[in-house]
VOTI-559139 format. One record per residue (C-alpha): residue number from 1; residue in one letter; x, y, z. Coordinates in pm, whole numbers, plus 50000, padded with zeros to 5 digits. Example, Ala and Ser with C-alpha at 12.3 -4.5 7.8 and 13.67 -1.06 7.14 Angstrom:
BEGIN
DOKOL  nr rest     X     Y     Z
DOKOL   1    A 51230 49550 50780
DOKOL   2    S 51367 49894 50714
END
This chain:
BEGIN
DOKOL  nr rest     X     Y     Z
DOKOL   1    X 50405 50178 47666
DOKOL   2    X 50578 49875 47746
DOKOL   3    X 50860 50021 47964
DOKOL   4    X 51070 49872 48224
DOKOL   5    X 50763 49976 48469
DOKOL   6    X 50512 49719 48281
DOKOL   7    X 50670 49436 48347
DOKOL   8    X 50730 49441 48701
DOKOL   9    X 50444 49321 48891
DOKOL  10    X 50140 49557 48958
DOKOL  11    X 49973 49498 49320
DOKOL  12    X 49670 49620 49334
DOKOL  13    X 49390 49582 49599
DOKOL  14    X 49022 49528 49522
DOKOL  15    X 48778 49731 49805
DOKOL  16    X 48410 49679 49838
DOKOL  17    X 48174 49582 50079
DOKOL  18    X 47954 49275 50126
DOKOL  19    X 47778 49130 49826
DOKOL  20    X 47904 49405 49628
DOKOL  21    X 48104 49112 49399
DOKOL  22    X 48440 49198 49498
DOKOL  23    X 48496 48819 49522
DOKOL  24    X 48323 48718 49146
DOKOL  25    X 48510 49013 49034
DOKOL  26    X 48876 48816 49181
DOKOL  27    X 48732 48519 49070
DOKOL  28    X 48646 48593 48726
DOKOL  29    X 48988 48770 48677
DOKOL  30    X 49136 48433 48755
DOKOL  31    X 48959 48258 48560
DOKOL  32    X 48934 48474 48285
DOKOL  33    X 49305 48462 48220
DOKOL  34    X 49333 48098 48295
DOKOL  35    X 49496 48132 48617
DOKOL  36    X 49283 47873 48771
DOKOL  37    X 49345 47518 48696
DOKOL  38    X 49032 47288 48551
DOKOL  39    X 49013 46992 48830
DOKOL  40    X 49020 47359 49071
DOKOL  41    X 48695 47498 48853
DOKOL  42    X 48553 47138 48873
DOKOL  43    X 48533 47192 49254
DOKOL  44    X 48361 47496 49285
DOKOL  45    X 48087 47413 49046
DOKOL  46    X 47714 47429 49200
DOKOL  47    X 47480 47301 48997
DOKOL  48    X 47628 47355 48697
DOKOL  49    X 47733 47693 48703
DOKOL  50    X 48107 47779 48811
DOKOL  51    X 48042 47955 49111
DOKOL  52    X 48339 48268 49110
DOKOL  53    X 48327 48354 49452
DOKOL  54    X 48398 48047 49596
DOKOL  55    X 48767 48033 49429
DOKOL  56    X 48842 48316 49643
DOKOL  57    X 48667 48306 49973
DOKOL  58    X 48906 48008 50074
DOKOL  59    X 48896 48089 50430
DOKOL  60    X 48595 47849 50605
DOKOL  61    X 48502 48079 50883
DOKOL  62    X 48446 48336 50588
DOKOL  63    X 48226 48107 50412
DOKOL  64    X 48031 48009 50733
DOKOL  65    X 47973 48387 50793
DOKOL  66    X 47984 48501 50411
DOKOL  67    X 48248 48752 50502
DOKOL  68    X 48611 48819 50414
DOKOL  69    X 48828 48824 50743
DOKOL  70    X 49178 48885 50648
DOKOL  71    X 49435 49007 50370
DOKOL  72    X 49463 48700 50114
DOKOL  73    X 49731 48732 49839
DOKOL  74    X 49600 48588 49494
DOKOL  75    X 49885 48590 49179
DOKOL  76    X 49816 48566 48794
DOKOL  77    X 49959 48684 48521
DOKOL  78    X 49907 48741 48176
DOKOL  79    X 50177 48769 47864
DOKOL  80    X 50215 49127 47937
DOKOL  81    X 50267 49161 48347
DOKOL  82    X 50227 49010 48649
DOKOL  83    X 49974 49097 48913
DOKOL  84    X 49964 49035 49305
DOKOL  85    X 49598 49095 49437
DOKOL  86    X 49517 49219 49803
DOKOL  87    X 49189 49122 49860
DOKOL  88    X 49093 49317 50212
DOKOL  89    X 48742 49275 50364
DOKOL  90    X 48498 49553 50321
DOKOL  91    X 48359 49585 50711
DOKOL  92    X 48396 49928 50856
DOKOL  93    X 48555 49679 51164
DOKOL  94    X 48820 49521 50946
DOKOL  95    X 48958 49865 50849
DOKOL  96    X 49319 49749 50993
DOKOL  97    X 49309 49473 50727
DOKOL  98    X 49252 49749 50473
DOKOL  99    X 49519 49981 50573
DOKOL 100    X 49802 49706 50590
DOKOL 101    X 49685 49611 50226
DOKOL 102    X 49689 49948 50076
DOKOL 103    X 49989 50030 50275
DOKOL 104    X 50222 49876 50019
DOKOL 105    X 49972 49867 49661
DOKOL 106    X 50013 50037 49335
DOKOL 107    X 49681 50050 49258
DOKOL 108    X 49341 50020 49381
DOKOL 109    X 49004 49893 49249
DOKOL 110    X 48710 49995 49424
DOKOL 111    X 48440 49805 49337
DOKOL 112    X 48049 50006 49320
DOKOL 113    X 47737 49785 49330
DOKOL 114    X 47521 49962 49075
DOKOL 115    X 47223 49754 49267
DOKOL 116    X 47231 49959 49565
DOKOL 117    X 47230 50269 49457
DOKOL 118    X 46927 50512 49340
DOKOL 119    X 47039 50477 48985
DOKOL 120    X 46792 50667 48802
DOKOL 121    X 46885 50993 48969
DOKOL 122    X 47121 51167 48840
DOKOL 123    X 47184 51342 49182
DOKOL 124    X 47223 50994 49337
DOKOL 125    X 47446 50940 49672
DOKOL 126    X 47723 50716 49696
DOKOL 127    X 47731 50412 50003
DOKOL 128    X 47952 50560 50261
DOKOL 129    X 48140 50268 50250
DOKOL 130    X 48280 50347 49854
DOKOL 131    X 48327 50736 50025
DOKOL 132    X 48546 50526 50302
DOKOL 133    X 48745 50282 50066
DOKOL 134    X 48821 50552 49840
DOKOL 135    X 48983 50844 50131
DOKOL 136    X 49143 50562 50334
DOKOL 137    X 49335 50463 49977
DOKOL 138    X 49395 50838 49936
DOKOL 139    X 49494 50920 50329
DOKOL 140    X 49779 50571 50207
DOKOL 141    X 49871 50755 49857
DOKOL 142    X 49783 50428 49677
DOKOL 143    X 49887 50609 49332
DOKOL 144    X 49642 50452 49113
DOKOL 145    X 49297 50483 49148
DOKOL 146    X 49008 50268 48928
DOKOL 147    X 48611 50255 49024
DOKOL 148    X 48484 49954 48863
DOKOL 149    X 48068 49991 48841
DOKOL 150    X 47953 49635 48882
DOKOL 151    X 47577 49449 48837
DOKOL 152    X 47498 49704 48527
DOKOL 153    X 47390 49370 48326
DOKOL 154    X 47111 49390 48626
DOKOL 155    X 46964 49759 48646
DOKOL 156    X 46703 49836 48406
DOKOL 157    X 46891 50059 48183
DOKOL 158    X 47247 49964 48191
DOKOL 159    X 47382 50342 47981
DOKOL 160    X 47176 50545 48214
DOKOL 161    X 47284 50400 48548
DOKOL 162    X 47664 50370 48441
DOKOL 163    X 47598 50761 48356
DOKOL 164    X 47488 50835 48664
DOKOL 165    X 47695 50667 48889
DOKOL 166    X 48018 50797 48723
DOKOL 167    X 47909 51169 48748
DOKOL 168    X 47833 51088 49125
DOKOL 169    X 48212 50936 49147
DOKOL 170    X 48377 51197 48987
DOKOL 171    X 48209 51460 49202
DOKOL 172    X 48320 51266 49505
DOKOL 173    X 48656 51240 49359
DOKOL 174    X 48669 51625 49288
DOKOL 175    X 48547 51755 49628
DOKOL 176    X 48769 51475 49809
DOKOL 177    X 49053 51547 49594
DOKOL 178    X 49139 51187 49476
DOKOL 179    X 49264 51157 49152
DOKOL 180    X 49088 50901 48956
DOKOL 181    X 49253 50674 48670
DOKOL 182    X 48965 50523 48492
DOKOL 183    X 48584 50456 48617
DOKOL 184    X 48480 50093 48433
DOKOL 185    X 48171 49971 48362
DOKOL 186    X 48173 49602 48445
DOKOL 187    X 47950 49269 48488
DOKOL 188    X 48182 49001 48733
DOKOL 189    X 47902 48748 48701
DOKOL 190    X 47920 48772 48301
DOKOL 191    X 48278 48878 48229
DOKOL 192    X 48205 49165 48038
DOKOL 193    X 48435 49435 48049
DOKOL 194    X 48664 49258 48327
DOKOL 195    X 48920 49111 48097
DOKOL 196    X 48724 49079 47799
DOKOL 197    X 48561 49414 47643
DOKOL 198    X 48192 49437 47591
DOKOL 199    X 48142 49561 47295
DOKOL 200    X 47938 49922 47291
DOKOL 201    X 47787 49828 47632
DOKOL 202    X 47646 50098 47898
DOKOL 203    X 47792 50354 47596
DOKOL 204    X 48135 50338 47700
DOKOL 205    X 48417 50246 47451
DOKOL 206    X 48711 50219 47639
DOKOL 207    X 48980 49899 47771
DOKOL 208    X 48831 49652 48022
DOKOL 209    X 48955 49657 48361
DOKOL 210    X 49236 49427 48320
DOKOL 211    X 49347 49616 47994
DOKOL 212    X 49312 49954 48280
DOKOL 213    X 49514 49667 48508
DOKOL 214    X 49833 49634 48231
DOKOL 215    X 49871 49956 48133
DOKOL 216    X 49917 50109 48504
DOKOL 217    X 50299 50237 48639
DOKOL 218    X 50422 50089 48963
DOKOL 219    X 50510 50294 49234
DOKOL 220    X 50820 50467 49122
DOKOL 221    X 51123 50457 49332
DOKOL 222    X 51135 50775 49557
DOKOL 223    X 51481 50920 49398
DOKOL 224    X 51373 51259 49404
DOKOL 225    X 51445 51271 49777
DOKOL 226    X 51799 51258 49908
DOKOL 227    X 52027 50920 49999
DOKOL 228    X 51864 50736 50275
DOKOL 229    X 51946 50372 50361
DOKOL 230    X 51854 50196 50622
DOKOL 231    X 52086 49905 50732
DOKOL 232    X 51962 49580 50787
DOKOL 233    X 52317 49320 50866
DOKOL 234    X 52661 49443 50863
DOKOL 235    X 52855 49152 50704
DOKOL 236    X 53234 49173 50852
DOKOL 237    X 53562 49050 50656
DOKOL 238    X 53840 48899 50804
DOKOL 239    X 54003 48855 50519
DOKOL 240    X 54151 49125 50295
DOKOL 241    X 53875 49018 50006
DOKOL 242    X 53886 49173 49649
DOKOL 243    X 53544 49309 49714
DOKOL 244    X 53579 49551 49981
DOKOL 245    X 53939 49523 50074
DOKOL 246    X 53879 49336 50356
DOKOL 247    X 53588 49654 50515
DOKOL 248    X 53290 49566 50642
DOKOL 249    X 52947 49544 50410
DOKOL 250    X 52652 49759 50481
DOKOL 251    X 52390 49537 50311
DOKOL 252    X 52002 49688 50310
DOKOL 253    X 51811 49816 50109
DOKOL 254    X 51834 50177 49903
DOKOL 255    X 51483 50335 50046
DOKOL 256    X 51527 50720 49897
DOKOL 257    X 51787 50859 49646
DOKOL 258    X 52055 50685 49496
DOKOL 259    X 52439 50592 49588
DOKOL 260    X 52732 50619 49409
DOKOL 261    X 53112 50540 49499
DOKOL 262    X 53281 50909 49633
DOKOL 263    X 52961 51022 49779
DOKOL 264    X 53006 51168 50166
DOKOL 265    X 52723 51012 50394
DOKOL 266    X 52685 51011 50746
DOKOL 267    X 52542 50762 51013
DOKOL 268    X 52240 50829 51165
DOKOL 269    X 52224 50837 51463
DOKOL 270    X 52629 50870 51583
DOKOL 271    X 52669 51161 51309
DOKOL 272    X 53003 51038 51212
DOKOL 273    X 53092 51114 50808
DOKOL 274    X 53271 50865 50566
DOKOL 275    X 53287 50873 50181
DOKOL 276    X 53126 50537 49991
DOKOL 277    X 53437 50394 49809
DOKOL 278    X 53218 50083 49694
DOKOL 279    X 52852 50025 49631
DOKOL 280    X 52759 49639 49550
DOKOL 281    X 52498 49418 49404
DOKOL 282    X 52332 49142 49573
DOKOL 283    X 52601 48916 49324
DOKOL 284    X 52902 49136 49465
DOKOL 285    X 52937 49304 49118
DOKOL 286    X 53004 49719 49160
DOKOL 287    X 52715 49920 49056
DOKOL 288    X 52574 50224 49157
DOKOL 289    X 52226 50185 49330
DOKOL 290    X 51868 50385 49351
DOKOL 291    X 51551 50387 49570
DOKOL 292    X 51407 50045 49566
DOKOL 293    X 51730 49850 49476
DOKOL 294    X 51932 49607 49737
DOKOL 295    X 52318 49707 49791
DOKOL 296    X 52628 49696 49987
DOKOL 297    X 52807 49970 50096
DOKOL 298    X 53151 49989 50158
DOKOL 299    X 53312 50271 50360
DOKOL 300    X 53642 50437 50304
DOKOL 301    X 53699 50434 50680
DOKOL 302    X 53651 50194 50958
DOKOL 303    X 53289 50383 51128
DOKOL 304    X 53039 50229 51382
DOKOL 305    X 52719 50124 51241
DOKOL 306    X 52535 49823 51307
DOKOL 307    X 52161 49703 51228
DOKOL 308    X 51921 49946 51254
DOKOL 309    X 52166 50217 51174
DOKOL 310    X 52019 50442 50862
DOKOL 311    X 52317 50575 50591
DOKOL 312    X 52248 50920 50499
DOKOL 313    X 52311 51187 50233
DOKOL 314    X 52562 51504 50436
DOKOL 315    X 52288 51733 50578
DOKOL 316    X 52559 52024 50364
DOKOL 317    X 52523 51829 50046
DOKOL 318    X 52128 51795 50040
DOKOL 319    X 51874 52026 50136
DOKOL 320    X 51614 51788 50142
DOKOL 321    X 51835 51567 50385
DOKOL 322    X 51557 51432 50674
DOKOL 323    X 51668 51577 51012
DOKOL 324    X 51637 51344 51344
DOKOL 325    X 51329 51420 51525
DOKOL 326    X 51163 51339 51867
DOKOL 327    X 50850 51417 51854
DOKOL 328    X 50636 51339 51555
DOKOL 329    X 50284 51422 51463
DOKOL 330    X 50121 51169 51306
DOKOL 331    X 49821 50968 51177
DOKOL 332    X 49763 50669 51335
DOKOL 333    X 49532 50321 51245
DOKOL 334    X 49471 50183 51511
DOKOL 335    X 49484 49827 51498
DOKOL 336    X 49537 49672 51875
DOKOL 337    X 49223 49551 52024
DOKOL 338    X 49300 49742 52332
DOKOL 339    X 49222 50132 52248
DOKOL 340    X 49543 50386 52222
DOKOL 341    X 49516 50620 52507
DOKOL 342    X 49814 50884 52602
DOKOL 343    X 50106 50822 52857
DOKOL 344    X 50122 50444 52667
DOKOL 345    X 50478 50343 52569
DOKOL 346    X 50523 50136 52270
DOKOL 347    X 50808 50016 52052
DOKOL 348    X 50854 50171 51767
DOKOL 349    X 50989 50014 51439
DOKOL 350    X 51124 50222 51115
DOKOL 351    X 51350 50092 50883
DOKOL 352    X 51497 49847 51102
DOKOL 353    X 51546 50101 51388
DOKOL 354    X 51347 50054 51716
DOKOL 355    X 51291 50301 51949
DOKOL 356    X 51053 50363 52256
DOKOL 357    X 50747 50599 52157
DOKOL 358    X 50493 50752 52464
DOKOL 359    X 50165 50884 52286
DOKOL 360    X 50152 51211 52403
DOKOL 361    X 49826 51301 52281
DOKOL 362    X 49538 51194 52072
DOKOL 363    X 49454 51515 51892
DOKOL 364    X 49169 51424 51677
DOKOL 365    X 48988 51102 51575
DOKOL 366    X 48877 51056 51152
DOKOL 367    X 48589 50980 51098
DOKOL 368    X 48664 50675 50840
DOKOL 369    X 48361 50788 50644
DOKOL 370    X 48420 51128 50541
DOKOL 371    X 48794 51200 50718
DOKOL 372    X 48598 51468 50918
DOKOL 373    X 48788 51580 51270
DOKOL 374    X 48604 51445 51582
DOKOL 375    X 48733 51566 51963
DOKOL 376    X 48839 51268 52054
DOKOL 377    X 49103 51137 52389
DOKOL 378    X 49166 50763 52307
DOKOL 379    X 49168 50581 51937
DOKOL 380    X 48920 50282 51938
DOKOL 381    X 49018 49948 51771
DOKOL 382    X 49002 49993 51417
DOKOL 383    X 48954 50414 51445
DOKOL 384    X 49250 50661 51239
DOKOL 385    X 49368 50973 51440
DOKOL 386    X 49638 51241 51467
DOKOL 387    X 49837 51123 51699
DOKOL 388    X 50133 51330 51874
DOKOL 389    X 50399 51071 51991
DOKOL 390    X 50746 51161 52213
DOKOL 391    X 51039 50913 52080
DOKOL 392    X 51299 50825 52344
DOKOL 393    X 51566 50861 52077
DOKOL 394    X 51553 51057 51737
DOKOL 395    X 51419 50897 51426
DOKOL 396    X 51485 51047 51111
DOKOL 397    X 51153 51108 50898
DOKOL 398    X 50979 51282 50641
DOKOL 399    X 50620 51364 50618
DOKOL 400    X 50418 51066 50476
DOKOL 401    X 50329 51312 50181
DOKOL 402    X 50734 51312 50092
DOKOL 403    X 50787 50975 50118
DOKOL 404    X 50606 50628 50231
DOKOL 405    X 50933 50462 50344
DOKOL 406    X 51033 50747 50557
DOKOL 407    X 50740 50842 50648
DOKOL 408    X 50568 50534 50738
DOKOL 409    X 50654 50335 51143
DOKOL 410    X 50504 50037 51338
DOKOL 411    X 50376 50057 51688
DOKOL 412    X 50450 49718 51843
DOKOL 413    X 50340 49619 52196
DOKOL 414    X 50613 49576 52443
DOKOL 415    X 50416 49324 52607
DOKOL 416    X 50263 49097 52387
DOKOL 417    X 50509 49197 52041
DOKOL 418    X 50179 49259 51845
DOKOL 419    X 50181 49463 51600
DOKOL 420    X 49952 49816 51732
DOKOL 421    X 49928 50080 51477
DOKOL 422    X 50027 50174 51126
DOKOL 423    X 50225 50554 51129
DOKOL 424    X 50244 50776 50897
DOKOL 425    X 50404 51085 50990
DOKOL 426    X 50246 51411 50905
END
């Protein structure tokens, strides 16, 4: 299975909620595959015993509190891949940390403490905060899914409970529509079944989490969609260079489709048409670019475009060519500690276009624990909502479904330049 795919890097984020050994679990990961260097292990050792979660909890107001606060980045690798882990806290208040974390993953392990659960029944009820982690990286289309059961080398009767708990998850997972990739037995504190297996342990036979881990696609490119490129610097010749005969370079990056020399695009959002006579690597070499890739793009004909400025397949060439819109129904996470309230103007960033957006109207507020519809008029700090917003000018989007470049914006505070909300368009 070792395609191009696998050896790109997999980002994944790990959800759980306090004490649930989302931390040990990072930590033993780390370790495990000799990502952490000895004099590093020598300084988290408490009385003997290398203590995993302190390798990860590097923040000190974290530690004071025992809490995860922010979004920390951890790297390791193994001979196969590499792997970039978002580590987001678990509090139903820090669910703007989770959002920007998931926003952008490949994968997702959602860690269940086997302890806290009524394991002996096989009719047993999840914590709502595994129902929460596992719609909010569902409502984000994080494509890979993994429930790792942890603190089974502490229950009673490791088989039964691991029985259990799986059937409730893949009810959950039915009803809620999530498709699951693998559900994982596991013991962070131990290392069994994290990157080592455990032999015939809790009766399940099948690859440790980190074997789950290699094995997983990245995000594929979005080429089923048409051309869409949004420009980030327009790089202009004064000389006649070989390159682009002395045109100006489109340089961004290729978020939908591909692009190939005698394709007819237009500029979004003057409308004016040109053909592509060159399309350029980052090293200036021709070659013909998809979804995901950096390029150039040379025009047969002098046109305006400057930054901000999206390339696009001809609307009469591509059905599925995104139209301009100004109004957009959305979903919303609200992450300003002021709440969202209609008639508020914000800046709005997509691509590298920015645009004024009024919220309309708060339609409905989620409830982050079961994605239930509550009346709501304002979104609090941390709450997800449908959202109508009005755009001073057109932005060109698809639904969020269709595609998470397109259909994904920032809402920035013309004030204070925070960032406000995450946007995906519905």
């Amino acid at each position: 299975m070792h395609n191009e795919q696998h050896f790109s890097a997999l980002k994944f984020i790990t959800c759980g909620s306090v004490d649930d050994g989302k931390s040990t679990l990072i930590g033993r990961l780390l370790v495990d595959t000799k990502a952490v260097l000895q004099d590093h292990l020598a300084g988290v050792q408490r009385s003997g015993e290398t203590d995993l979660a302190l390798l990860t909890d590097g923040l000190s107001a974290e530690r004071e509190q025992g809490i995860t606060i922010d979004v920390a980045y951890r790297y390791f690798s193994t001979e196969s891949r590499k792997f970039i882990i978002g580590d987001a806290p678990g509090h139903e208040q820090y669910t703007r940390n989770m959002v920007t974390a998931a926003s952008s993953a490949d994968a997702a392990v959602v860690l269940v403490d086997a302890i806290k659960l009524d394991w002996q029944n096989p009719h047993l009820e999840l914590l709502p905060q595994t129902r929460r982690h596992s719609l909010l990286v569902n409502l984000l289309r994080v494509p890979s899914v993994v429930f790792a059961i942890n603190k089974l080398d502490a229950v009673g009767d490791a088989a039964l409970a691991y029985q259990n708990i799986a059937s409730a998850l893949e009810k959950f997972s039915r009803e809620a529509g999530i498709r699951v990739t693998a559900v994982v037995p596991v013991s962070a504190l131990k290392g069994w079944n994290v990157v080592d297996r455990q032999a015939d342990w809790c009766g399940y036979s099948g690859p440790s989490l980190l074997e789950i881990l290699e094995d997983l696609p990245v995000t594929p490119p979005e080429t089923d969609v048409a051309f869409s490129f949004p420009v980030q610097w327009v790089e202009k010749f004064h000389d006649s260079g070989v390159t682009s005969q002395g045109r100006r370079v489109f340089w961004g990056r290729v978020a939908t489709g591909s692009i190939a020399p005698g394709q007819t695009i237009q500029v979004f959002p003057s409308g004016q048409t040109a053909v592509v006579s060159q399309v350029l690597s980052a090293t200036r070499q021709p070659q013909n670019k998809a979804a995901g890739h950096s390029a150039g793009i040379v025009l047969d004909r002098e046109v305006d475009v400057s930054r901000g400025d999206w390339l696009l397949a001809e609307k009469s060439e591509s059905l599925g060519a995104p139209e301009g819109q100004r109004q957009l129904n959305t979903t919303v996470a609200w992450m300003d500690d002021e709440p969202l309230v209609p008639g508020r103007v914000y800046w709005a960033l997509h691509g590298h276009r920015w645009v004024k957006a009024k919220v309309q109207r708060v339609v409905h507020r989620l409830n982050v624990n079961t994605l239930a519809e509550e009346e709501a008029t304002e979104l609090a700090p941390n709450a997800i909502g449908h959202v109508t917003l009005a755009l001073q000018e057109p932005l060109v989007t698809l639904p969020f479904a269709q595609s998470r470049i397109l259909g994904a914006l920032v809402l920035v505070d013309t004030a204070s330049h925070k960032t406000s909300g995450a946007v995906l368009v519905n």
